[in-house]
ROVO-48675 format. One record per atom (N, C-alpha, C): x negated, y, z negated. Coordinates in steps of 0.02 Angstrom, whole numbers, padded with zeros to 5 digits, always signed. Example, Ala and Ser with C-alpha at 12.3 -4.5 7.8 and 13.67 -1.06 7.14 Angstrom:
-00660-00284-00390-00615-00225-00390-00660-00165-00390-00642-00112-00354-00684-00053-00357-00645+00002-00394
***
This chain:
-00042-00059+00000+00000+00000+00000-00044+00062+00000-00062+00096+00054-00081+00152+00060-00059+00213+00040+00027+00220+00038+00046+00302+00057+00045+00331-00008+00033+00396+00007+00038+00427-00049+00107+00469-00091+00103+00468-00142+00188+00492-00171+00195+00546-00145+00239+00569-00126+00278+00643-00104+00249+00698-00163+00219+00751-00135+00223+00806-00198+00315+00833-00213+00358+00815-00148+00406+00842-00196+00436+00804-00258+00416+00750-00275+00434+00716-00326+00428+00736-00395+00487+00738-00423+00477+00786-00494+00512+00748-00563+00543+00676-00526+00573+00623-00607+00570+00559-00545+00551+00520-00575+00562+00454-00601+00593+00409-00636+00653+00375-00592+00714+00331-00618+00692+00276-00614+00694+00231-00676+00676+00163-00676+00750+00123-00684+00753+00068-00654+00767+00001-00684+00749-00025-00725+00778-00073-00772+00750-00096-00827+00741-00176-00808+00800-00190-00812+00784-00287-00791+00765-00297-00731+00714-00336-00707+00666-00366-00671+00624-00335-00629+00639-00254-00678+00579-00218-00654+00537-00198-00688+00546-00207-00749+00525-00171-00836+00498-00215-00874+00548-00258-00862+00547-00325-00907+00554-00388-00877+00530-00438-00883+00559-00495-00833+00621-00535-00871+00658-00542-00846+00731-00589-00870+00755-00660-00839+00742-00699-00874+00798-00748-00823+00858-00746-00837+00894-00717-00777+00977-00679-00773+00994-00752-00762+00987-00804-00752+01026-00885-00769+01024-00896-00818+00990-00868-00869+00990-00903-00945+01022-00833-00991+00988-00771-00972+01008-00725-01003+01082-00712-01025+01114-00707-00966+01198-00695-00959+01247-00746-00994+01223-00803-00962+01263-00864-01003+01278-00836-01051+01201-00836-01098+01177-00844-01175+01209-00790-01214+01202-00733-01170+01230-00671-01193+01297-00684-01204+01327-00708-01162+01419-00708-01148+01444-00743-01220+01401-00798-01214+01425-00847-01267+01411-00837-01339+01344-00796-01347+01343-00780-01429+01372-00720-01449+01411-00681-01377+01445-00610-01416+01525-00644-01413+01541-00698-01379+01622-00720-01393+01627-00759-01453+01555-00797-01478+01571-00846-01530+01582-00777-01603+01565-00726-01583+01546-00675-01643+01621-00645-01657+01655-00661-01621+01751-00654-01627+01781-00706-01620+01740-00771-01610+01777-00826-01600+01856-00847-01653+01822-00825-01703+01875-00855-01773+01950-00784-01736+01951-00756-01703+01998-00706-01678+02022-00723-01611+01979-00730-01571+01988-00738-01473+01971-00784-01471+01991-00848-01435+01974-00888-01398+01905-00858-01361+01846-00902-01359+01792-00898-01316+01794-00881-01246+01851-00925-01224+01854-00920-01159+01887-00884-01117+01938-00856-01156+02003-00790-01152+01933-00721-01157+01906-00723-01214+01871-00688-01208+01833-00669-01171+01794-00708-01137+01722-00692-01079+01790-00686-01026+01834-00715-00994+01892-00682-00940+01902-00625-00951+01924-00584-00993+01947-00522-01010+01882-00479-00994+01840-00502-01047+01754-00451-01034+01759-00457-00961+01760-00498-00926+01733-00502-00830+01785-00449-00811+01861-00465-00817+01891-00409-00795+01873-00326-00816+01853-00326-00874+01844-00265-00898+01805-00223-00848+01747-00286-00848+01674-00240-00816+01710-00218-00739+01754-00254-00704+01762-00247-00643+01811-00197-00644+01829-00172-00719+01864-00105-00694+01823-00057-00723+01766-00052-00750+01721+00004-00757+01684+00002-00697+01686-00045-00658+01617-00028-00602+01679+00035-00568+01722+00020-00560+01797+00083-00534+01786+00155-00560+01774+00177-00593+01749+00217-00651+01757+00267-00583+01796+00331-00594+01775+00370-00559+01750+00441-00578+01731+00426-00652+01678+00479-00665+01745+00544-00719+01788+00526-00733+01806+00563-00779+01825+00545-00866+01798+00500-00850+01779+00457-00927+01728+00429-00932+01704+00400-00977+01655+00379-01002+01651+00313-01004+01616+00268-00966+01610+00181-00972+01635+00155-01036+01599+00210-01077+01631+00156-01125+01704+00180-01151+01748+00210-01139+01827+00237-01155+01843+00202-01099+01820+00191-01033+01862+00148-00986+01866+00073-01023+01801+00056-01035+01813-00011-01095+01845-00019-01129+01848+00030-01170+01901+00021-01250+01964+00022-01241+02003+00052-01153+02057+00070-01126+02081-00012-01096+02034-00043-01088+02034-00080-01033+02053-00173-01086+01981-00167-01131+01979-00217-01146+02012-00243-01196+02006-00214-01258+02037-00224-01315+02136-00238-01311+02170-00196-01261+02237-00228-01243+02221-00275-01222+02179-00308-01186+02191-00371-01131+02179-00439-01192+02148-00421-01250+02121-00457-01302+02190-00465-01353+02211-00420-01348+02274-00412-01410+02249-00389-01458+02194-00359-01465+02174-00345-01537+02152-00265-01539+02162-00220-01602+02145-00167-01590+02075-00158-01601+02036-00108-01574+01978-00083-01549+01952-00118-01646+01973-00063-01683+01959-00060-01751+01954-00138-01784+01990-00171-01772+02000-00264-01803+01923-00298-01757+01906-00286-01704+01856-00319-01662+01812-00294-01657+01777-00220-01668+01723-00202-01655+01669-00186-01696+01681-00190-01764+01657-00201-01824+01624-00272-01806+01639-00340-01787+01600-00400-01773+01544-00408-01705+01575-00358-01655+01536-00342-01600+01463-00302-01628+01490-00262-01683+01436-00213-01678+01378-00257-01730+01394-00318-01776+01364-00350-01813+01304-00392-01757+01348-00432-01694+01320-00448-01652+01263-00414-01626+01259-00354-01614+01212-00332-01559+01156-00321-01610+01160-00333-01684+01110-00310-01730+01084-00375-01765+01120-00423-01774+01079-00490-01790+01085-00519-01739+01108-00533-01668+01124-00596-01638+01093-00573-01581+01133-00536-01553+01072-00490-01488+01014-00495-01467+00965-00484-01538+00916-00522-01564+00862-00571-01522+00904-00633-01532+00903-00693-01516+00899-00696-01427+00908-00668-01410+00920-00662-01309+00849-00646-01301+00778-00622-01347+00737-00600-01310+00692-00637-01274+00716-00708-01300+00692-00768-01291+00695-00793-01225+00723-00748-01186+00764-00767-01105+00708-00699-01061+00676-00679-01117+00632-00616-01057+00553-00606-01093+00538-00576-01054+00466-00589-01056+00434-00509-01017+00382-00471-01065+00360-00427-01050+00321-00431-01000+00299-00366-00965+00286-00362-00880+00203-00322-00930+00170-00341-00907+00118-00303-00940+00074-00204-00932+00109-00223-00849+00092-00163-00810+00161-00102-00827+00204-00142-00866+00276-00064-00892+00224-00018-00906+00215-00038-00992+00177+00002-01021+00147+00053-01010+00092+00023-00967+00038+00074-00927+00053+00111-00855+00125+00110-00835+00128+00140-00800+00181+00191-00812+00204+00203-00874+00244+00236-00916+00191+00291-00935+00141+00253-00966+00111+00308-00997+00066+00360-00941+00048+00330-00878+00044+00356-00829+00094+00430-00793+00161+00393-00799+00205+00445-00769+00220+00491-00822+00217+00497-00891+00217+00557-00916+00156+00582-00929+00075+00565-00927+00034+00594-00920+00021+00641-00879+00047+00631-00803+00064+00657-00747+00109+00715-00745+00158+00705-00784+00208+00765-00828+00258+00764-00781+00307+00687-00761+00349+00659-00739+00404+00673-00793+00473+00693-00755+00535+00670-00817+00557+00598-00787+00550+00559-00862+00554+00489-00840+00638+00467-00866+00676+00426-00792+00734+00416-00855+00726+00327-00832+00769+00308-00873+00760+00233-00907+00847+00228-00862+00877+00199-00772+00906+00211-00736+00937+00129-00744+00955+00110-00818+00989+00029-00793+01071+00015-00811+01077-00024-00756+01173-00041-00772+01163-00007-00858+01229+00024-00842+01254+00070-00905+01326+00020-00947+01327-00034-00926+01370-00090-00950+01370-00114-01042+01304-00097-01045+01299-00128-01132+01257-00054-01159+01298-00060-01236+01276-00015-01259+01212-00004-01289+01204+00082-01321+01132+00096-01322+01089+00059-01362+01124+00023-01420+01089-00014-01465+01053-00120-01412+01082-00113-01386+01069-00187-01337+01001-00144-01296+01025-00075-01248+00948-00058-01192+00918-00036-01239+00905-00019-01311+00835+00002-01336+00818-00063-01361+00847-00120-01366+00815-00174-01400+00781-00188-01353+00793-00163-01283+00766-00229-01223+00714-00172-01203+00730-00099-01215+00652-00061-01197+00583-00091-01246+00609-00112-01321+00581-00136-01355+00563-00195-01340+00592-00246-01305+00543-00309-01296+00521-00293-01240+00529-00248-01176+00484-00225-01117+00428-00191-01155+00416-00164-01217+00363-00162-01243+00358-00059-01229+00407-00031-01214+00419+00050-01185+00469+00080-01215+00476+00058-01276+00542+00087-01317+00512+00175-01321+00442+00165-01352+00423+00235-01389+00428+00300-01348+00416+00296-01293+00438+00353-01252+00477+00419-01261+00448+00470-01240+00520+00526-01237+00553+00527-01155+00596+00482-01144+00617+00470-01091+00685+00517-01092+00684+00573-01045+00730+00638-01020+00792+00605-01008+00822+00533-00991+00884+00505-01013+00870+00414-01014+00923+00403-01043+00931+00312-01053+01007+00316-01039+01039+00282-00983+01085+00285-00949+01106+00231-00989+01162+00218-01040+01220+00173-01069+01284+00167-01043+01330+00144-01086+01374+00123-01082+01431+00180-01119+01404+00211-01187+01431+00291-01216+01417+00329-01170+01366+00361-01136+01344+00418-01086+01345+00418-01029+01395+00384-01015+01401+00362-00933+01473+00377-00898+01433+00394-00827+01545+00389-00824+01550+00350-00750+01504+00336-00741+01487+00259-00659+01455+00214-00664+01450+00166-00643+01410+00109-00634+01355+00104-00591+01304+00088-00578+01259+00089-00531+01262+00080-00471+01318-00001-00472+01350-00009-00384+01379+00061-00362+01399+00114-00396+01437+00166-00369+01367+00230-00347+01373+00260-00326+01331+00325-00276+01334+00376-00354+01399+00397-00371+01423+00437-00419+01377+00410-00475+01359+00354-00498+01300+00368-00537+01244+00393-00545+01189+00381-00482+01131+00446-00458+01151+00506-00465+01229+00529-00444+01235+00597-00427+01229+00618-00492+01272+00584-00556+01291+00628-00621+01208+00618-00650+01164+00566-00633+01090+00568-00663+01078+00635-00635+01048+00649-00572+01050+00725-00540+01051+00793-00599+01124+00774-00584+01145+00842-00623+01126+00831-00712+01123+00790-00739+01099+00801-00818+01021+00791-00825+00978+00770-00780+00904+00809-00768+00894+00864-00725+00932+00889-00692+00925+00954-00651+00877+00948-00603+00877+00893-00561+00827+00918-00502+00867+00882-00457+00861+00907-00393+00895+00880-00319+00887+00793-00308+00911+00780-00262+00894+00714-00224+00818+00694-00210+00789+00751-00169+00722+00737-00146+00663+00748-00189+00701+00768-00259+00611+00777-00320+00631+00717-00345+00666+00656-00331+00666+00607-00384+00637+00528-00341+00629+00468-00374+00610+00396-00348+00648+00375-00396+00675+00323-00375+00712+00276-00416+00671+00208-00389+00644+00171-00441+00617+00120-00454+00655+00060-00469+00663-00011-00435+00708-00052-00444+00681-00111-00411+00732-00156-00415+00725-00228-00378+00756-00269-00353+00852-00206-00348+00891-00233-00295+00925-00195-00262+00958-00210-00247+00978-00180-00194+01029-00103-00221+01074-00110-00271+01109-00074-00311+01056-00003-00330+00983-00025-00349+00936+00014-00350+00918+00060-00290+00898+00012-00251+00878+00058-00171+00931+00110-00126+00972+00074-00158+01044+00123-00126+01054+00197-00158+00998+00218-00190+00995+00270-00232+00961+00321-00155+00970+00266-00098+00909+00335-00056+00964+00362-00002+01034+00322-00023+01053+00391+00028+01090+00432+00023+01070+00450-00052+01074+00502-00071+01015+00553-00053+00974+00538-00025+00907+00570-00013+00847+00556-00067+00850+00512-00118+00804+00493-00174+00783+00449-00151+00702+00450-00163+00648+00416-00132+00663+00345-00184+00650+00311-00141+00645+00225-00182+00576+00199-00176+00560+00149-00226+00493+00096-00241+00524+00040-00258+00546-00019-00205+00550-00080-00229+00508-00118-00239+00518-00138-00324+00456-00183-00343+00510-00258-00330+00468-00293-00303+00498-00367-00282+00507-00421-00325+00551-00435-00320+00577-00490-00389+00625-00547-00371+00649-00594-00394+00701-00665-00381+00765-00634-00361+00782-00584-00382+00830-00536-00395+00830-00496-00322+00776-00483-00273+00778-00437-00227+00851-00467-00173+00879-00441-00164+00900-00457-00088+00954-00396-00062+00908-00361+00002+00945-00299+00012+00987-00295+00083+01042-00269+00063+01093-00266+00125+01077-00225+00182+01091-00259+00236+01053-00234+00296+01087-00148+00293+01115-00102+00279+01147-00049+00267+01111+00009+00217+01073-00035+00165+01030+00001+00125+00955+00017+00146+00959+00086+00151+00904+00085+00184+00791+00073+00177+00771+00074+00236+00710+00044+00183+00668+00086+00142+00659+00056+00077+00622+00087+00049+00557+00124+00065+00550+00172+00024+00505+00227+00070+00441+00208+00016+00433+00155-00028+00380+00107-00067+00396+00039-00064+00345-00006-00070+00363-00068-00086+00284-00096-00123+00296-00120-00165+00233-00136-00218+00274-00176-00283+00212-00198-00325+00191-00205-00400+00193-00155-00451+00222-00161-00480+00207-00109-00546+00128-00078-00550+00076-00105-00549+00015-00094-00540-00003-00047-00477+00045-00065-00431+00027-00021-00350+00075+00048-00368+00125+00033-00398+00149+00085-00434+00116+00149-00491+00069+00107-00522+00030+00145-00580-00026+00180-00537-00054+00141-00479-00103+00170-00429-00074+00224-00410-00003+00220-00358+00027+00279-00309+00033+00359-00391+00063+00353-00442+00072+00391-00476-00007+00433-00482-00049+00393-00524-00116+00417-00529-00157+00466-00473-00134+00460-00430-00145+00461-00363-00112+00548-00337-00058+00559-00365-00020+00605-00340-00054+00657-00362
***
């Protein structure tokens, strides 16, 4: 990889899973599904439960940006459960603090995050932390924490409270945009699928780092990087 980064580049949007951190999303998800339904089990059926969660998410990816992911959730899910927000989320929130935990066992630190974090704010990059905004903030700082990049002053961490789109949607880049304040063309969004790269036509420069996870739709256009986290820490240094 030769080219050199754009001087108009002025933030840096990362992905988190299988670009940050490595995950196996066959073991992760299961595992996940199943130790946050057994954590209401004595209330919901297991399996009523993970149905309802799937529908939920498929009406937040809908999200058209005048609520908040997570009020489309609490709108969404908790009727489909029968139970009020207040009776169920007191055990959810026990979950994501002892049990949550337990999932880190399904991922495995990337060694080159680190140092290419500390790279892009040396450089005096606004860095934001750009992953599905689906689970809340206490689940992505555990997992910045086992990517080993929690400590950071990262200019945003896109959740599930502070959000009002999903990543499959365009309207997510845009509202990132506007709450770091710089255009389309001062930013890169860093990723490893396709949901990521689709951040460029909006005019935001992309770096696909390649992963099990890659596979991009002939419609998305090509990335204007393609590398390693390491070819990544090079191109930054470099600028």
């Amino acid at each position: 990889m030769k080219k050199r980064l754009s001087k108009k580049i002025k933030a840096i949007l990362f992905d988190l899973d299988g670009t940050l951190l490595e995950v196996n999303l066959k073991q992760f998800i299961p595992e996940y599904l199943k130790l946050l339904a057994s954590s209401v089990s004595h209330l919901v059926n297991p399996s009523k439960f993970i149905s309802k969660l799937m529908i939920t998410s498929q009406t937040v990816d809908k999200n058209d940006g005048n609520k908040t992911n997570e009020e489309i959730f609490a709108e969404t899910f908790f009727p489909l459960i029968g139970y009020a927000r207040e009776e169920i989320e007191p055990y959810i929130d026990k979950f994501y603090k002892d049990d949550f935990p337990k999932l880190r066992q399904y991922t495995r630190q990337k060694p080159a995050a680190q140092k290419v974090m500390k790279t892009a704010f040396k450089k005096g990059f606004d860095v934001v932390i750009a992953t599905t905004p689906l689970l809340p903030e206490i689940a992505i700082r555990q997992r910045l924490e086992w990517a080993g990049i929690a400590a950071f002053p990262y200019k945003l961490i896109t959740t599930l409270e502070n959000t009002r789109a999903n990543k499959s949607n365009l309207l997510y880049y845009k509202l990132i945009l506007e709450i770091i304040d710089h255009p389309a063309e001062a930013c890169m969004m860093v990723g490893d699928e396709d949901k990521d790269m689709a951040a460029a036509k909006l005019g935001i420069y992309t770096f696909l780092v390649q992963s099990s996870n890659t596979e991009l739709d002939p419609s998305t256009p090509e990335p204007n990087y393609r590398g390693t986290l390491k070819d990544l820490n090079l191109l930054i240094l470099e600028s």
